[in-house]
C-alpha positions in Angstrom: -4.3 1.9 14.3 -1.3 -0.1 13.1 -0.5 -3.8 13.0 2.6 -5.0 15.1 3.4 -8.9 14.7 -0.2 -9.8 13.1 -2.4 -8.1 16.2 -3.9 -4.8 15.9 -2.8 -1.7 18.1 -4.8 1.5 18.5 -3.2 4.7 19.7 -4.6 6.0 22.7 -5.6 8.5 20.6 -7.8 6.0 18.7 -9.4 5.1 21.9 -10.1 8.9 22.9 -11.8 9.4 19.3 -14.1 6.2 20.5 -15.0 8.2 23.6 -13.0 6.2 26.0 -11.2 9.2 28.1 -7.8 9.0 28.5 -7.2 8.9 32.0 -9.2 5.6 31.6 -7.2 4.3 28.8 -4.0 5.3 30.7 -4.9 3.8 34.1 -5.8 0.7 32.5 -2.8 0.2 30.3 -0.2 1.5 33.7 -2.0 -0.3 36.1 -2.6 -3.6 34.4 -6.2 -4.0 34.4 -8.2 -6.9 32.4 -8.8 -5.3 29.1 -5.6 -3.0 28.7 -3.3 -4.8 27.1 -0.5 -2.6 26.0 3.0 -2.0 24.4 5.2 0.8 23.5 5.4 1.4 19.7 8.0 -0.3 18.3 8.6 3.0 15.7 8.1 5.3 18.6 9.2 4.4 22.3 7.1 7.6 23.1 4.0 6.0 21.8 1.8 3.6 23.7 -0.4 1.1 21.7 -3.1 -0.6 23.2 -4.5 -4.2 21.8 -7.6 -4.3 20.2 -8.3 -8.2 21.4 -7.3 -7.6 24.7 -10.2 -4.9 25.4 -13.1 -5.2 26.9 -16.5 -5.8 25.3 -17.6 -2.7 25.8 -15.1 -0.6 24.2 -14.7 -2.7 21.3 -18.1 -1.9 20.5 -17.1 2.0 20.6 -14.6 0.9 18.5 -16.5 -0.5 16.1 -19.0 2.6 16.6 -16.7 5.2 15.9 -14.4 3.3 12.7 -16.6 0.5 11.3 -14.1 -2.4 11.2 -10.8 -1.5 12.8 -9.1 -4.0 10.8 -10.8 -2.8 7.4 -9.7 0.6 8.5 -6.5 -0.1 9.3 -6.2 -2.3 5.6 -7.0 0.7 3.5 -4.7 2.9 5.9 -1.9 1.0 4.8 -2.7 0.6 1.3 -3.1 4.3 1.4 0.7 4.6 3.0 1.4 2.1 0.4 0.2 4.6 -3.0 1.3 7.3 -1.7 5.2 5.9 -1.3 4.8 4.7 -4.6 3.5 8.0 -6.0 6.7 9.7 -4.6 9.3 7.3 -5.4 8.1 7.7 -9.0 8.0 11.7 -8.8 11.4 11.4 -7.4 13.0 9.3 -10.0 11.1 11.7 -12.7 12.2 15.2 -11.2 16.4 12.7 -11.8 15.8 11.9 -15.0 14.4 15.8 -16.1 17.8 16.3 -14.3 20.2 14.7 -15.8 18.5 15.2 -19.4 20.5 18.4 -19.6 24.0 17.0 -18.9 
């Protein structure tokens, strides 16, 4: 799950982990269908995300059965990405300055 451009995306892998298949997923997104609205991620061409608001009723609620709160899910996702960046920045400038102590 990631936000692009304030809407939320799930992988199709998201979707699978809801129990949608993903020939289902895939059909809908290729073919256009109501409910599958979808775009290639813009980190990874290879990756096809699939809007939350665009689906259907019914897998939103598998959605929300399988993660809770997709967008409380994806919030503490990325304040999880956010820590852990900071964690290494700061081992990265401690394992320089141990460095440079001995020059």
């Amino acid at each position: 799950m990631k936000l692009v451009n304030d809407k939320l995306y799930l992988e199709i892998a998201d979707v699978q982990k809801a129990g949608v298949s993903a020939v289902t997923a895939r059909k809908g997104c290729t073919d256009g269908r109501k409910g599958w609205s979808s775009i290639k991620d813009p980190v990874d061409n290879r990756v096809v995300l699939i809007e939350y608001e665009a689906l259907l009723p019914k897998y939103k609620q598998k959605v929300l059965a399988a993660f809770g709160d997709p967008y409380e899910v994806n919030r503490s996702h990325e304040e999880g990405a956010e820590l852990a960046t900071k964690l290494l920045l700061a081992d990265m400038v401690r394992v320089n300055a141990d460095h440079y102590k001995d020059l």
